[in-house]
C-alpha positions in Angstrom: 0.0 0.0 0.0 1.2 3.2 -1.5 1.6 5.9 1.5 0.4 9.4 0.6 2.9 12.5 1.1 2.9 15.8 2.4 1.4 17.7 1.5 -1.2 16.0 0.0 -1.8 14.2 3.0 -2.2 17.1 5.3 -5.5 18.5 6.4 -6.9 21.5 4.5 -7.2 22.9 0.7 -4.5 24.0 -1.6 -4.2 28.1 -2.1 -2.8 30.1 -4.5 0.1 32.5 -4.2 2.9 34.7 -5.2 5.5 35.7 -2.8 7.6 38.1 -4.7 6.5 41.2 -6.3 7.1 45.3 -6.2 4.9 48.5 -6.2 6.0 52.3 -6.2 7.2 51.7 -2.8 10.3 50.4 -4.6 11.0 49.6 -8.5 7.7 48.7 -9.5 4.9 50.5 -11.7 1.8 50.4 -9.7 1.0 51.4 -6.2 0.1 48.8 -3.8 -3.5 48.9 -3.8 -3.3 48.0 -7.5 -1.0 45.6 -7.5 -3.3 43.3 -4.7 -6.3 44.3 -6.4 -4.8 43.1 -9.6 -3.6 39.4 -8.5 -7.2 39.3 -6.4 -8.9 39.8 -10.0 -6.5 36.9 -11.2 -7.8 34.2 -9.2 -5.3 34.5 -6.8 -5.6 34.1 -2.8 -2.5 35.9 -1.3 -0.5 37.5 -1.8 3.4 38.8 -0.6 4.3 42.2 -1.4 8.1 42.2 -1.2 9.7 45.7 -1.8 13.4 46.4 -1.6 14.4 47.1 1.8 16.9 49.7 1.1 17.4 53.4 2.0 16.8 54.6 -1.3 12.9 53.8 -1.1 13.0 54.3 2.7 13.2 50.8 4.2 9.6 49.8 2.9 7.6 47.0 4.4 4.5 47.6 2.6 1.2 47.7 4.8 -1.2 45.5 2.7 -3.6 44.3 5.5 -6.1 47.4 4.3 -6.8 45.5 1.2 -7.4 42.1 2.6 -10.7 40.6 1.3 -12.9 37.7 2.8 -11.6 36.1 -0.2 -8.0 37.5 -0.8 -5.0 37.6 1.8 -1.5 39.3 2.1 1.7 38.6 4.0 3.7 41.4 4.9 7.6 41.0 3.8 10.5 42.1 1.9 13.2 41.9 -0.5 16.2 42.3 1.8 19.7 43.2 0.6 23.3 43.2 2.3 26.6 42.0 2.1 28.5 41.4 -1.0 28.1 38.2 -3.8 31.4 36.5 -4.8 30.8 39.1 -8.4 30.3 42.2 -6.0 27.1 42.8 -6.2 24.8 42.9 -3.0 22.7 40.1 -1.6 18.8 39.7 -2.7 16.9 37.8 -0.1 12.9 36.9 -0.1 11.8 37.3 3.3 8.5 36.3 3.3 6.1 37.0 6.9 8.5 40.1 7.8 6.8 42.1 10.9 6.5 45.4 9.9 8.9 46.8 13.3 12.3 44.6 12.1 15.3 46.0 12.6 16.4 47.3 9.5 19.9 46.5 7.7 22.3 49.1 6.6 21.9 49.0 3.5 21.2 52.8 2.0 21.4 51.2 -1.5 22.6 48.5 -4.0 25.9 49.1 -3.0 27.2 46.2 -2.1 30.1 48.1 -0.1 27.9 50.4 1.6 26.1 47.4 3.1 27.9 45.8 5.5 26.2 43.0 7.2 27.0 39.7 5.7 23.5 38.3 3.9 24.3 35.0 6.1 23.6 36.9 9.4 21.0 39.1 7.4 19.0 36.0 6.6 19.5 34.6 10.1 17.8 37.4 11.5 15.0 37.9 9.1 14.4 34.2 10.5 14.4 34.8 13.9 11.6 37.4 13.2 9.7 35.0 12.0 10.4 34.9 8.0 10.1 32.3 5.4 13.6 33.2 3.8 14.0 32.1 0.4 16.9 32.7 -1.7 16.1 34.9 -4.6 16.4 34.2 -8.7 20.1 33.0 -8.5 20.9 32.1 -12.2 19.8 36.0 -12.6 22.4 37.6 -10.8 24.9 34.9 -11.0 24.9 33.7 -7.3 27.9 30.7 -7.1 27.5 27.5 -5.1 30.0 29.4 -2.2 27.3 32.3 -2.3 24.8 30.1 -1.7 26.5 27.7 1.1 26.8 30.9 2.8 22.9 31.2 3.6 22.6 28.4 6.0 19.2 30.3 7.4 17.3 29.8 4.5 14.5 27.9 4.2 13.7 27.5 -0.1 15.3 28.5 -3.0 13.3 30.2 -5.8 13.4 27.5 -8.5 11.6 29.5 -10.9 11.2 33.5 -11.4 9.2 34.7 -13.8 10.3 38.5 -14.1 13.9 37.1 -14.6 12.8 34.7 -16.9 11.0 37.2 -19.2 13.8 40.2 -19.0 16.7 38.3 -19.1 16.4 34.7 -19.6 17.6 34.0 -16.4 14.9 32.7 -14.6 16.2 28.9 -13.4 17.0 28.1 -9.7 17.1 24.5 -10.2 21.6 24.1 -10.3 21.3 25.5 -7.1 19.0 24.3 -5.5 20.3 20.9 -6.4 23.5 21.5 -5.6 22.6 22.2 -2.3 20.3 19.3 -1.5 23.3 16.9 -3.0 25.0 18.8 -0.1 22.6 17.5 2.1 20.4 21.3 2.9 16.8 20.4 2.7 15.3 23.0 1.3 11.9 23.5 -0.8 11.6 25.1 -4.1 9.1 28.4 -4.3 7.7 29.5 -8.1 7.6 33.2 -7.9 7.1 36.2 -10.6 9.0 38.8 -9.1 6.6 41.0 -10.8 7.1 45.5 -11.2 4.2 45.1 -13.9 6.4 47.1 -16.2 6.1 44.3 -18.8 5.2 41.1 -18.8 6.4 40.0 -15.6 3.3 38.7 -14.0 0.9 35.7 -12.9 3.7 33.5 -14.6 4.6 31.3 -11.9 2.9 30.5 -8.0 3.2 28.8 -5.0 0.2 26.5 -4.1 0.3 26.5 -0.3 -1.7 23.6 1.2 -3.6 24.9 4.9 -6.9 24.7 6.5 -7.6 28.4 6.0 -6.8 31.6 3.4 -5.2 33.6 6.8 -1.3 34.6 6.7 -0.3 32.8 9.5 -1.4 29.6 9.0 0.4 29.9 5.1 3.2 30.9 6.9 3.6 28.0 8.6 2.6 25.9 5.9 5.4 27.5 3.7 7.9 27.0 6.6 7.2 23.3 7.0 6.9 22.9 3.0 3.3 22.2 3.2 3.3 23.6 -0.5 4.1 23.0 -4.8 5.6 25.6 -7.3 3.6 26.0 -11.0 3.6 27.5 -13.7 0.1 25.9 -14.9 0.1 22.3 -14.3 -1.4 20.8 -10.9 -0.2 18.1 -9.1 -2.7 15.9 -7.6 -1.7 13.3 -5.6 2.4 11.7 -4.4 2.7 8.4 -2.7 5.7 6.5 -1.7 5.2 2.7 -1.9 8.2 0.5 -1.3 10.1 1.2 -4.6 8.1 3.4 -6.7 6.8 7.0 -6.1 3.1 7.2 -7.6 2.4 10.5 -9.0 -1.4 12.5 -9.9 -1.5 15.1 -12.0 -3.6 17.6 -14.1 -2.5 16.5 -17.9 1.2 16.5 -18.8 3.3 15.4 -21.5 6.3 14.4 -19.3 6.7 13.6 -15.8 10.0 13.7 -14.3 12.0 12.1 -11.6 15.2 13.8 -10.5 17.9 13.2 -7.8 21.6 13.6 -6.9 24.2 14.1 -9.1 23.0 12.9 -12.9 19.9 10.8 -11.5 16.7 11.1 -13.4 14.1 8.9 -15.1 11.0 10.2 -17.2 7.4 8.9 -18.5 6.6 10.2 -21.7 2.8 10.5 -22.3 -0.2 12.3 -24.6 -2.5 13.8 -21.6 -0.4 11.4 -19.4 -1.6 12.1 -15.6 -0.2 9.4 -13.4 3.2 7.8 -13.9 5.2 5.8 -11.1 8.5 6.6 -10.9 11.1 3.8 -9.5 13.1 4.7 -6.4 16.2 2.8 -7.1 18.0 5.3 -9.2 17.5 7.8 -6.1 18.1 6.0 -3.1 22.1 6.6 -3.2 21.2 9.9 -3.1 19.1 10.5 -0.6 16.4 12.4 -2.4 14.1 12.5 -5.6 12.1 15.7 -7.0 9.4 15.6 -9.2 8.8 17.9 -12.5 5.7 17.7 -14.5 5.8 19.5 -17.9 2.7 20.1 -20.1 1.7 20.4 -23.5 2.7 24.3 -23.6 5.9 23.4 -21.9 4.4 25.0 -18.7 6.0 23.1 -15.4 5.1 22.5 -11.7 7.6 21.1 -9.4 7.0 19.3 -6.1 9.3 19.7 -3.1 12.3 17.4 -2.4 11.3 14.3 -1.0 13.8 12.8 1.3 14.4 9.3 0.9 17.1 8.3 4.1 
């Protein structure tokens, strides 16, 4: 008998989300207002509006609660920035539950040298606060494996940005985050957009957060403990771990993939395939297995690590 895995297993109702996105607080085009009423007329149900904390816009944690709904939440957070990459540029860190009195960093602008906390001790305390800390669009900005070693605090890895993706074709997070569950860092993977609505940057990729209510706290915690699946599109239904196969559900795909330490990886190949099982032999060296699901459009989702040791 198959046993079925978190979070489908958990109590509660998947919700949609994005966790990364500016307004005119920061860099973005619209004011905050618009921006939540715009991803509440998308279907969405909460929302994280994450503005640069930096000097320049005056250390903004944007106060969204006044456009809450019955039917449409927000998180308060941040983008946070200090310390210097291995390249010189300064940290970008998604810190996701902020409370709107933390300390802020020294960080007057994207100078890396006029910020001198390192981003390790940056994300440790964003933590502390009470943070989901996720480490933000790292093919994008060219984060190395040392950069990321460094941020022992964090909690996921953005495997997917869409504004990146769009502007610059550097949207991936998946070497990364890879590299650092080979080293043993179990991590989740979030879907963001990273969206300043100045071009097509939006409602590209979401979390779906798994909890028994639409209220910030309880997504917080459900991100925290990885209650939750990134998407472009495609839904995943159902995973279930039987001796030496994982079963996967899903909303019509094309391919369903398997992937693990180092080179391992299997596939099923289908027309409107939506359930494949994926043998665990391949992964168990390793330690772990992920699971990609790629439609028709080329649209993916991407479950969480799945720890098999």
């Amino acid at each position: 008998m198959a046993e079925l895995l978190a979070p489908f297993s958990t109590p509660g109702r998947f919700f949609r989300g994005n966790l990364h996105t500016h307004s005119t607080l920061s860099d973005g085009l619209l004011p905050p207002e618009t921006v939540c009423a715009r991803y509440a007329a998308e279907g969405y149900d909460f929302l994280c509006l994450s503005d640069h904390l930096v000097g320049l816009y005056d250390y903004p944690i944007a106060d969204t609660v006044p456009f809450r709904t019955p039917t449409f939440t927000t998180i308060l957070g941040a983008e946070v920035h200090s310390g210097a990459l291995a390249n010189g540029e300064i940290w970008h860190l998604l810190a996701v539950g902020l409370p709107a009195d933390f300390q802020r960093p020294k960080a007057p602008d994207f100078g890396a040298t006029h910020a001198p906390e390192p981003a390790g001790a940056l994300a440790h305390r964003c933590r502390e606060a009470g943070a989901f800390v996720a480490i933000a669009h790292p093919q994008w900005f060219n984060l190395t494996l040392d950069d990321a070693r460094s941020i022992d605090a964090a909690h996921a890895v953005e495997i997917y940005n869409h504004g990146c993706a769009v502007d610059s074709d550097r949207g991936d997070g998946t070497a990364i985050l890879d590299q650092l569950l080979h080293d043993g860092r179990r991590l989740s993977a979030i879907a963001t957009d990273d969206a300043h609505f100045k071009g097509p940057d939006h409602f590209g990729g979401w979390v779906m957060v798994k909890a028994d209510a639409n209220e910030p706290d309880l997504l917080l915690a459900a991100l925290k403990s990885g209650q939750h699946y990134s998407t472009q599109g495609p839904l995943l239904h159902r995973m279930a771990l039987s001796r030496d196969h994982l079963e996967v559900a899903c909303s019509p795909a094309e391919r369903i993939i398997g992937l693990g330490a180092q080179s391992a990886s299997t596939r099923v190949y289908g027309s409107g395939l939506s359930h494949a099982e994926i043998p665990l032999a391949a992964f168990r060296a390793g330690g772990w297995i992920r699971v990609v699901v790629v439609d028709v459009f080329g649209r993916k989702a991407w479950s969480n690590p799945l720890w098999l040791v």
